[in-house]
C-alpha positions as CSV (number, residue, x, y, z in Angstrom):
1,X,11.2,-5.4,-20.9
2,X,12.3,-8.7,-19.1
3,X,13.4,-8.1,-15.7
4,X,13.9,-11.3,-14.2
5,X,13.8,-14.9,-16.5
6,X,14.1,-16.6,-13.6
7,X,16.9,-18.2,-14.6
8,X,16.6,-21.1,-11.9
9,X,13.7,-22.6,-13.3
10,X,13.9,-26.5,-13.4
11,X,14.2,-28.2,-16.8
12,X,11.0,-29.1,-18.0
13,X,8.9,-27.1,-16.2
14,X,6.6,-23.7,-16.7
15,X,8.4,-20.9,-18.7
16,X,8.4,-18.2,-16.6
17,X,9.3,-14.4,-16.9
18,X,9.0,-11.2,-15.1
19,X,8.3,-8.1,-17.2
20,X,7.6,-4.6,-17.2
21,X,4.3,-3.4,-17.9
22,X,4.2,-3.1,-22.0
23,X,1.3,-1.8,-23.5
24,X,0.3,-4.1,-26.4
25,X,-0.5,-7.8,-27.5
26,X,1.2,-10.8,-25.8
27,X,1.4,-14.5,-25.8
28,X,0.0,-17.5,-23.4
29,X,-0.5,-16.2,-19.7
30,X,-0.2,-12.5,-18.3
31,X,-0.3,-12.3,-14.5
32,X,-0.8,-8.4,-14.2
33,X,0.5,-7.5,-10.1
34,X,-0.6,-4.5,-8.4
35,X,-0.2,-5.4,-4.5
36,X,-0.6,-1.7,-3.2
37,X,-3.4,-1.6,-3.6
38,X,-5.3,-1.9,-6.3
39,X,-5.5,-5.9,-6.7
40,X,-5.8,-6.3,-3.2
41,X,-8.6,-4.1,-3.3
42,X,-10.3,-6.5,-5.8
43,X,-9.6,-9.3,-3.5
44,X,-11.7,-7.4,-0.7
45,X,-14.4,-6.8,-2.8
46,X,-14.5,-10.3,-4.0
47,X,-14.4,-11.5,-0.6
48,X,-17.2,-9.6,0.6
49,X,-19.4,-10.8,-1.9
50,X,-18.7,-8.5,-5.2
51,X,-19.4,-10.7,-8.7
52,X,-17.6,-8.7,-11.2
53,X,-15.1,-6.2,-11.4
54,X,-14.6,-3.8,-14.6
55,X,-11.3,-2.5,-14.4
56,X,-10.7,0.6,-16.3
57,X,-8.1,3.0,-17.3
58,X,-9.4,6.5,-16.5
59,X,-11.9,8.6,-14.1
60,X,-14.3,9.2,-16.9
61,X,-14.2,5.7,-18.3
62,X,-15.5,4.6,-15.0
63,X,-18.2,7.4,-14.3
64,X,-19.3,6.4,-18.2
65,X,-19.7,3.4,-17.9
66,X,-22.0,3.3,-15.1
67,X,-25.1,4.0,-16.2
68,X,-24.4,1.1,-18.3
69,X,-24.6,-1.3,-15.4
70,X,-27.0,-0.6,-12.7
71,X,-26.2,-0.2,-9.2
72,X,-22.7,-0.7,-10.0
73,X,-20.6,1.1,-7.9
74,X,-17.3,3.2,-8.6
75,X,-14.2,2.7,-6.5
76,X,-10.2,3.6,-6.9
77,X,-8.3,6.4,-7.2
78,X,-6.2,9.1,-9.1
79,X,-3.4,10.1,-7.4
80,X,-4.1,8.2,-4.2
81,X,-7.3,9.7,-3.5
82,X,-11.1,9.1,-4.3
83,X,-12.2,10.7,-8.0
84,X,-15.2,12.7,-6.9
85,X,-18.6,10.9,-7.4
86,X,-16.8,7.4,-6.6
87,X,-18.4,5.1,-3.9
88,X,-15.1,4.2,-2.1
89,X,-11.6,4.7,-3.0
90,X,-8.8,2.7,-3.2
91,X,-8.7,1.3,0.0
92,X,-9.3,-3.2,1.2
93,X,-10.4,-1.2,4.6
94,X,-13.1,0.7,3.1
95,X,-14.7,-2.4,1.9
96,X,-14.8,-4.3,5.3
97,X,-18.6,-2.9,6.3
98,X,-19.5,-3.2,2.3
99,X,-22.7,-6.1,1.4
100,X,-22.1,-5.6,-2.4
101,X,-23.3,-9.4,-3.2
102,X,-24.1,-10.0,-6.6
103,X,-22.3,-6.3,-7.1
104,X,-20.4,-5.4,-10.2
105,X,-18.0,-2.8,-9.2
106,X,-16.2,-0.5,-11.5
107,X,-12.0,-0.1,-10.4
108,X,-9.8,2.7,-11.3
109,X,-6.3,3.3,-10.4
110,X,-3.3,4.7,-11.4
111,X,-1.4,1.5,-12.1
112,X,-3.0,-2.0,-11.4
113,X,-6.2,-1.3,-13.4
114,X,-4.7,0.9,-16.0
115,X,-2.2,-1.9,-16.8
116,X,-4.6,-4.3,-17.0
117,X,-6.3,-2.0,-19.5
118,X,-3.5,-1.6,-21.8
119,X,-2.4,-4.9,-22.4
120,X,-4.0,-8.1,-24.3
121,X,-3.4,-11.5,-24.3
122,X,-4.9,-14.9,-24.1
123,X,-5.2,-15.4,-20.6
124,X,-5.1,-12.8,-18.3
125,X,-4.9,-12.7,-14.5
126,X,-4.6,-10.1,-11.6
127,X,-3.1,-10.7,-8.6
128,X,-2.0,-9.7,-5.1
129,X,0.2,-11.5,-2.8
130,X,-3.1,-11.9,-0.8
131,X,-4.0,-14.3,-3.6
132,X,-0.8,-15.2,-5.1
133,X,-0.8,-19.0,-4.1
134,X,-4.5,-19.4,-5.8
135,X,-3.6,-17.8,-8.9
136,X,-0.5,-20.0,-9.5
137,X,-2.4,-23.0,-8.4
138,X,-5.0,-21.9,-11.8
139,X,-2.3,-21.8,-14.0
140,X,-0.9,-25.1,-12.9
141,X,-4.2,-26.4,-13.4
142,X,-5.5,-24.6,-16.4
143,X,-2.3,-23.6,-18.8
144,X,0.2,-26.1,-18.0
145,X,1.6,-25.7,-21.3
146,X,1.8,-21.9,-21.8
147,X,4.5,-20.1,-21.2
148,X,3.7,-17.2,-18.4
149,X,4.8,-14.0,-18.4
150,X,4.1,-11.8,-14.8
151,X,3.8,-7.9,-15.0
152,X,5.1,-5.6,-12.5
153,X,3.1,-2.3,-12.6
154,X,4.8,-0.4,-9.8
155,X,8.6,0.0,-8.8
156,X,9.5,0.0,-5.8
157,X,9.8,-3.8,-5.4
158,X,6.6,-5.9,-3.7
159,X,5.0,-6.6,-7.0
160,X,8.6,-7.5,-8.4
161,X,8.4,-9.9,-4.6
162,X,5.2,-11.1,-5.7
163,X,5.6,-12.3,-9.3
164,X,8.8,-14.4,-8.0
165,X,6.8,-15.8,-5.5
166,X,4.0,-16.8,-7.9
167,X,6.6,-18.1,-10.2
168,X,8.1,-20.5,-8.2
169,X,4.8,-22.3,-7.2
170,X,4.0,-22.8,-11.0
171,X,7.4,-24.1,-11.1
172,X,6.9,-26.1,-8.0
173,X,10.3,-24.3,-6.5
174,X,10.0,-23.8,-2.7
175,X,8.3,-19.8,-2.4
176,X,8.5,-18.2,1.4
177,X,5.4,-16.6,2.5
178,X,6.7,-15.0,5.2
179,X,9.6,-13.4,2.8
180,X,6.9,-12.0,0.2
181,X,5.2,-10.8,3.7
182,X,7.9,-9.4,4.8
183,X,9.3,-7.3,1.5
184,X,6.0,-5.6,1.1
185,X,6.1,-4.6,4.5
186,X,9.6,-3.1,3.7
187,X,8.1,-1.5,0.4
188,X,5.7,0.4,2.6
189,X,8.5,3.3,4.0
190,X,8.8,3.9,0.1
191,X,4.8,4.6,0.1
192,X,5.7,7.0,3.4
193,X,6.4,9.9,0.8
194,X,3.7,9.7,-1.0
195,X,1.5,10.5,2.1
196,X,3.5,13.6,3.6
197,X,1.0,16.0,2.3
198,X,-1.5,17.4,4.9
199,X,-4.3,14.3,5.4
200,X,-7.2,13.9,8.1
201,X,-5.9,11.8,10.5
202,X,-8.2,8.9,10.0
203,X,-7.1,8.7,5.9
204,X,-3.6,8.2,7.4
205,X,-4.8,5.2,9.5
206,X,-6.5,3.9,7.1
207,X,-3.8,4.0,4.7
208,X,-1.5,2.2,7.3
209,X,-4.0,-0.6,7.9
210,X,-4.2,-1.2,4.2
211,X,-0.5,-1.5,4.1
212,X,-0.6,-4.5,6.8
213,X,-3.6,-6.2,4.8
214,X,-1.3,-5.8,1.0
215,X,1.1,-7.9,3.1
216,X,-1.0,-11.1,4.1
217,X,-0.3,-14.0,1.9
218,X,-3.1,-16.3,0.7
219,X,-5.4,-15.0,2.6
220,X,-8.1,-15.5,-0.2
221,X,-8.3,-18.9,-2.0
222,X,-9.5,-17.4,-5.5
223,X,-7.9,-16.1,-8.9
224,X,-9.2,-13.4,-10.6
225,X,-9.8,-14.2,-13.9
226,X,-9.8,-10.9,-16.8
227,X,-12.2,-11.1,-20.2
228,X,-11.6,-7.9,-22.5
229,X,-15.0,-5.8,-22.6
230,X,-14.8,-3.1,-24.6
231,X,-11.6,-0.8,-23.7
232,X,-11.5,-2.5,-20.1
233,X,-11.1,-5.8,-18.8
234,X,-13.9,-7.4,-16.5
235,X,-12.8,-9.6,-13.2
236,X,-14.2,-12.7,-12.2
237,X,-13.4,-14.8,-9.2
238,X,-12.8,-18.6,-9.6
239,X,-12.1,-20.7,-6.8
240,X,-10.9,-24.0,-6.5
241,X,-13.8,-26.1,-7.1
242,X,-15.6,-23.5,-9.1
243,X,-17.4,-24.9,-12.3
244,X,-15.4,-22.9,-14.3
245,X,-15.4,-22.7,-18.5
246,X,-11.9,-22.4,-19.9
247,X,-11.4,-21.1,-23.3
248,X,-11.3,-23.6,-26.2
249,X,-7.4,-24.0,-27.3
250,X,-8.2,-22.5,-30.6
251,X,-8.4,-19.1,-28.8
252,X,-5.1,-19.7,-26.9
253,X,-3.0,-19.7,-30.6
């Protein structure tokens, strides 16, 4: 369902629309958005030195598949909290002390990863506003031509903040930083709810400080690129620079 067809575009340039998530098959490029906090996670882990993530839709999906893949490690979440037997949960925070280079790390949540895992398409993308700029700039540079379609997997409106700010640099429109940076700031009294329930103190904080890292913008200068495997999809980051191998345009019809 089309949300927004950013009706402002200017003529000639990038079609783009922003959609609710709909499992199923889609054409040209699908920006999946998940900026609290799943994709912003992935952005962490990438940062710190992670090479792959497999992003999959369910706990036992994730504890499957990693015997599959050794020394993998497990992080997300189900219903905001670590699945038991996973290395770290959903949190950027938890990942600050992590050394995972040459990792491949194994992501579950409730809606950036599940999303990911229920769609298909040509080219697909995940992003954060923490990487928004970077993954506009690799479809400017990469898919020209196709039309883009960005996916909202939560409600309460930063992701929605996020794909219009993406869209308007692949259209070359002016985009605010500090606007995005401020909306998902405002999107976190929504989260406020979800937390009421008795919590150790230092989940709380940690919670709060993840909030404040969903909301820097372009803080990391790299996409994260999605290949199908299997029933998931596996993450890779490309910077600018990077050697990277696009798909022939035969697999882009």
């Amino acid at each position: 369902m089309a949300i927004d067809r950013i009706a402002s575009q200017p003529a000639g340039s990038q079609k783009c629309e922003i959609v609710e998530l709909e499992p199923g098959t889609h054409d040209g490029v699908l920006i999946v958005i998940d900026v609290v906090r799943a994709f912003t996670t992935a952005v962490a882990a990438f940062e710190a030195g992670a090479e792959r993530i497999i992003c999959v839709e369910d706990v036992e999906r994730a504890r499957n598949l990693r015997p599959s893949h050794p020394g993998a490690l497990l992080m997300g979440e189900d219903r905001g909290l670590a699945p038991e037997g996973f290395d770290f949960g959903n949190s950027p925070g938890e990942l600050d002390d992590l050394d995972p280079v040459g990792t491949t790390m194994i992501q579950r949540t409730s809606n950036g990863t599940r999303g990911l895992s229920w769609i298909t398409a040509p080219v697909v993308l995940a992003a954060s506003a923490n990487n928004a700029t970077a993954t506009a700039n690799f479809v400017r540079q990469n898919y020209p031509g196709l039309p883009v379609q960005l996916v909202v997997t939560f409600p309460t409106g930063e992701d929605r903040a996020c794909a219009q700010f993406i869209a308007a640099v692949i259209q070359g429109r002016p985009a605010s930083a500090s606007k995005l940076q401020a909306e998902v700031l405002a999107c976190a009294e929504a989260y406020a709810a979800l937390w009421t329930r008795p919590r150790e103190p230092g989940e709380v904080e940690l919670f709060e400080r993840d909030l404040e890292r969903c909301a820097l913008v372009d803080c990391a200068d790299l996409a994260m690129v999605g290949e199908r495997v299997g029933d998931g999809v596996e993450l890779t980051p490309v910077r600018a620079g990077d050697d990277w191998l696009r798909p022939s345009s035969d697999s882009l019809v």
